[in-house]
BAKOLVEX-577126 format. One record per residue (C-alpha): residue in one letter; y, x, z. Coordinates in steps of 0.05 Angstrom, whole numbers, plus 32768, in hexadecimal, padded with zeros to 4 digits. Last residue first. Example, Ala and Ser with C-alpha at 12.3 -4.5 7.8 and 13.67 -1.06 7.14 Angstrom:
2
S7FEB8111808F;A7FA680F6809C;
//
This chain:
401
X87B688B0852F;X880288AE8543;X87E988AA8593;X87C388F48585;X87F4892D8595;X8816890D85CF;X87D688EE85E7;X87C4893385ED;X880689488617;X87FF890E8643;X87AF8917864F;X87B68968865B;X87EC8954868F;X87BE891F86B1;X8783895286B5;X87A8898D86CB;X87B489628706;X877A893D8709;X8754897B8708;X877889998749;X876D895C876D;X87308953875A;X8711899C8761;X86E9898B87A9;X86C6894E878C;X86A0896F875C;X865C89658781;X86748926879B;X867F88FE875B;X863E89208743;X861988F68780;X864588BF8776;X862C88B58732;X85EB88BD873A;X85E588858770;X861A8857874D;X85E988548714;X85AD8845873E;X85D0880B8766;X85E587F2871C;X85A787F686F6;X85B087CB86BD;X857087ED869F;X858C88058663;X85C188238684;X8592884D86C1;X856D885F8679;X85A98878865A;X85C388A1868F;X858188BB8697;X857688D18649;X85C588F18648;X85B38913868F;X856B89388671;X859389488634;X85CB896C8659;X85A0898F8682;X857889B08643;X85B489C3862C;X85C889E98667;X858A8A06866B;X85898A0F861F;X85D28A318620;X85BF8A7A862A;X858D8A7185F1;X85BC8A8285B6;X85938A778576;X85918A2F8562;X85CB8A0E8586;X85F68A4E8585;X85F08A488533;X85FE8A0C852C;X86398A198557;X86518A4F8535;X86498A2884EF;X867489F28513;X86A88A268522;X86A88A4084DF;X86B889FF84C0;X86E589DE84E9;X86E6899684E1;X86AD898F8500;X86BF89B38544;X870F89928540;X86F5894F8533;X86CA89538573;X86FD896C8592;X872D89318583;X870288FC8580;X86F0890785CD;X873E890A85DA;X874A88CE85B5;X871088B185DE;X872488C8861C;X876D88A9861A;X874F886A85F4;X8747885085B9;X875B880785A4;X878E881A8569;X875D885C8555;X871E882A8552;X871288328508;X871E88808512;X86D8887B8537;X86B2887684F4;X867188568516;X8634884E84E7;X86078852851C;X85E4888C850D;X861F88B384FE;X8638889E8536;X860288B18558;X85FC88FA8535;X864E89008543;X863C88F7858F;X85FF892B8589;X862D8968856D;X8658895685A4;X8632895A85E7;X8609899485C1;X864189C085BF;X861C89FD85B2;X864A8A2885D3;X86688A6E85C1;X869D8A9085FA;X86EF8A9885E2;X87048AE785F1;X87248AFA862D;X870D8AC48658;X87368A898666;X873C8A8386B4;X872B8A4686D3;X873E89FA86D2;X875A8A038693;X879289D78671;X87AF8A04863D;X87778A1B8614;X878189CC85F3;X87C289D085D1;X87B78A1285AA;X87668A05859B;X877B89C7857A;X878689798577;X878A893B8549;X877D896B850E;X87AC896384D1;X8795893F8492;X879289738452;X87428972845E;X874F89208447;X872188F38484;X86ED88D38460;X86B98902846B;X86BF88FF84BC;X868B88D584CC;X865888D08493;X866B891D847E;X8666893B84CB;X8620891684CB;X860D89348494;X8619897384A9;X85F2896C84F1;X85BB895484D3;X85B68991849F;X85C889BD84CD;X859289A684FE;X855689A384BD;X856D89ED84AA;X856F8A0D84E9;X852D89F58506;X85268A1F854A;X84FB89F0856A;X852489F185A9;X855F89DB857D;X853D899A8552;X852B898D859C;X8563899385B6;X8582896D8579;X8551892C8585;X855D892B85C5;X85AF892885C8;X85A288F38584;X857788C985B3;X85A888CC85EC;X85E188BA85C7;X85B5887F85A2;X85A4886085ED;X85EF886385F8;X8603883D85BB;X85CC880A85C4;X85E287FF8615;X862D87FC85FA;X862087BB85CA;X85F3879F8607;X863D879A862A;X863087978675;X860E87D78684;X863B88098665;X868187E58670;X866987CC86B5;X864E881286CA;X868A883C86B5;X86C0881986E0;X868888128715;X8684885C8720;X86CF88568743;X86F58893871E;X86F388DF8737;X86B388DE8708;X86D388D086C6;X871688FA86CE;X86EB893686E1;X86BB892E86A1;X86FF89318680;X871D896D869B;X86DA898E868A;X86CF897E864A;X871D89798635;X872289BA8650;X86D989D68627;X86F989BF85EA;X873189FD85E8;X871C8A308624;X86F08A32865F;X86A88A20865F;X86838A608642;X86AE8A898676;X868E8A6086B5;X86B88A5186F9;X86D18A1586CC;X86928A0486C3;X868589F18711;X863389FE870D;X85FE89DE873A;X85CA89D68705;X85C3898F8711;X86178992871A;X861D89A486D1;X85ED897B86B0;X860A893B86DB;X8651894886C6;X8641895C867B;X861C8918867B;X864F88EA8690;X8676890D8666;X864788FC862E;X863C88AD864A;X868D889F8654;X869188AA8607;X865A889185F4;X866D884D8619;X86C188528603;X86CF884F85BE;X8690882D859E;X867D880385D8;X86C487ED85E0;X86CE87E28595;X869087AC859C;X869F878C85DB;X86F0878985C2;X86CF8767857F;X86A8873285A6;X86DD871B85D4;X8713870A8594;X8744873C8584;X8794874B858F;X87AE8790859C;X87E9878B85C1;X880A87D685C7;X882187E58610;X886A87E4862F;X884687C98671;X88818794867B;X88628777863B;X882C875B866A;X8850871C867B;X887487118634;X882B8713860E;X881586E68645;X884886B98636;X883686BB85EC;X87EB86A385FA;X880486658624;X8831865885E6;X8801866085B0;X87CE862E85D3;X8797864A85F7;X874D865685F6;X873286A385E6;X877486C385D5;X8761870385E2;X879A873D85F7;X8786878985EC;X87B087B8860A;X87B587F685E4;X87DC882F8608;X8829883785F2;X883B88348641;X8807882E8661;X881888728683;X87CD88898693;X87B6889286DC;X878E884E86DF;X8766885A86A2;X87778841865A;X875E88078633;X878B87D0864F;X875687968656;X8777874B8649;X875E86FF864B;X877A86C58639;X87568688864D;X877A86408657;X8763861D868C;X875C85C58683;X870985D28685;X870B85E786C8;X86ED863086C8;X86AA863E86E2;X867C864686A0;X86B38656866E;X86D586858698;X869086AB86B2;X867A86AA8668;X86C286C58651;X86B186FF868E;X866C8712867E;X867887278630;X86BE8742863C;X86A887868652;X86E487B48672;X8707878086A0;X8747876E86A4;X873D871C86A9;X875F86E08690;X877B869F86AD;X87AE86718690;X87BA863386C4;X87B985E386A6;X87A185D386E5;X87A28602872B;X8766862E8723;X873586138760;X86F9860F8744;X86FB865C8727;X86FC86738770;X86AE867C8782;X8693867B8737;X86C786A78725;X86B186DD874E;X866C86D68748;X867386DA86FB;X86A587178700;X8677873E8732;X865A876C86F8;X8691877486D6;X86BA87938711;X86F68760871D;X874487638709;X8741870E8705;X878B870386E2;X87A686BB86ED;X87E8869B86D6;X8801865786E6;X87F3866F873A;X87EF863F8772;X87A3862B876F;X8783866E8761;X87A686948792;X8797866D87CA;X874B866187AC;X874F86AE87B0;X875186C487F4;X878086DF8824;X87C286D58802;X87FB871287F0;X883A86EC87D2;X8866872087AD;X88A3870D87A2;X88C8871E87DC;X88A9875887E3;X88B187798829;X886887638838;X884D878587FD;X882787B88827;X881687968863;X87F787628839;X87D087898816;X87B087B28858;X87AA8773887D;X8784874E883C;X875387838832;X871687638855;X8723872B8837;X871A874787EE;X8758875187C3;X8797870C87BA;X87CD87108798;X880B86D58780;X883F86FA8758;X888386CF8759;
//
């Protein structure tokens, strides 16, 4: 039996809908949940986990296994250990995929943080209904690949989305913005901000790991607008190829690309124009500069990545791993000034991002957030549409990396 509770306020609305399910037992609060269930998942925002569990933690019947879903691990093992009878067992879980993703195949990572083999292999039976790929690490290593894989990630189409509304553009109404990586730009950025803002807040503001990563994103964004305004060809190329060595050097040039021009110019928003528009793809010149910086090889993470991530690797891959697109773009960065307003945008919404993040400003994040989120609002339904089919066929292509 599947004991549930939500917030009181939503208890008519749950109950009413599982109320033909036998086995499904909807209660009003969670100390009834708490003390009747062997198994307990808390599916709370980061940054409410510690209250949360501090108000119904007391009351977790004995002996019971209780975990938690959410995206920064950090907060929620010291909320367990802090409120949690000492007789609990702790395994905790995060599927690392968003909620319109089959799980099926997606990495679900399971921590044994304090239980006995057998508690932990009944939760590895529970969740196997999902169909998804256990990946088994400690707290601290799922804070660290989630920074890596996912922060940056969220921050640069976090980024795109607030550059593009602060000059009031829909890109896909643009020619420079339709076609191959400019898709998975914009069907992405959509994906972000028709989610709850919170899902991105916790992970960024949460994990310290993730506030470092983002704070280097925005440095290397700055630092290559500026390198770009300056017009200093050599010193930018030079960054920019070395960074493409550090990160993607080891890969063999025989190795095949984990996407193309051919799979990605079909899921536009818009109409492609006639002939394929320049960019200086600032966005992803600067992420392989920070991880480059960092010392991040992302195709360490490949068994924990996410949709977006592989998706993220995989144009950014494609630009430095073709040659005579990346000298394009070099060369669009330093000498084509169409883009510098644009640019210029994006490096003014990579800096505030990162501040609002470094200063654990939740109410302010949520502000800009919701703001974009309502700018774009109108193409949702339409770009989660193209977005979901563009996600199955990618993930497709990329699941064997």
């Amino acid at each position: 039996r599947i004991n549930a509770c939500d917030r009181p306020d939503k208890y008519e609305v749950l109950r009413k809908e599982f109320e033909g399910r036998k086995n499904i037992q909807v209660f009003s609060n969670g100390h009834l949940v708490s003390r009747s269930s062997d198994y307990i998942i808390y599916s709370v925002e980061a940054e409410n986990i510690d209250r949360v569990v501090a108000e119904f933690g007391p009351s977790t019947k004995m002996g019971a296994i209780v975990g938690g879903q959410t995206s920064c691990k950090a907060p929620e093992i010291a909320a367990f250990e802090k409120h949690l009878p000492s007789d609990c067992e702790i395994v905790s879980c995060h599927s690392l995929h968003g909620p319109g993703v089959n799980p099926k195949g997606q990495p679900l990572v399971l921590i044994k943080h304090k239980s006995s083999q057998e508690s932990f292999n009944k939760v590895e039976k529970i969740l196997s209904c999902l169909e998804s790929k256990h990946v088994h690490l400690t707290w601290q290593q799922h804070d660290r690949i989630t920074a890596d894989t996912q922060a940056v990630t969220h921050a640069a189409f976090l980024s795109m989305g607030a550059a593009w509304a602060a000059n009031k553009q829909y890109p896909w109404q643009i020619p420079r913005y339709l076609g191959g990586i400019e898709n998975v730009k914009i069907n992405v950025m959509m994906r972000i901000y028709f989610n709850k803002w919170h899902v991105y807040a916790g992970l960024a503001i949460m994990n310290p790991s993730a506030r470092d990563q983002i704070r280097e994103y925005a440095t290397s964004v700055t630092e290559l607008f500026k390198l770009m305004l300056r017009g200093q060809r050599e010193e930018f190329t030079e960054r920019i190829q070395n960074a493409g060595r550090k990160v993607f050097g080891a890969q063999p040039s025989s190795s095949e690309l984990l996407l193309d021009d051919k799979v990605l110019d079909r899921f536009s928003l818009g109409e492609l124009p006639p002939e394929r528009v320049k960019n200086s793809h600032l966005s992803l010149l600067a992420m392989v500069d920070c991880w480059s910086r960092l010392e991040i090889v992302p195709y360490n993470h490949m068994i924990c990545s996410t949709p977006l991530f592989r998706m993220w690797l995989g144009i950014t891959e494609y630009l430095f791993r073709t040659p005579s697109l990346l000298e394009e773009t070099i060369n669009t960065a330093i000498d084509d000034v169409n883009f510098r307003g644009d640019d210029l945008e994006f490096t003014f919404a990579a800096r505030d991002w990162s501040e609002r993040v470094d200063l654990c400003a939740f109410d302010a994040y949520r502000e800009k957030f919701e703001k974009i989120q309502q700018y774009f609002a109108p193409r949702f339904p339409e770009a989660q549409k193209i977005g979901n089919e563009m996600i199955r066929t990618i993930l497709e292509k990329t699941m064997e990396g």
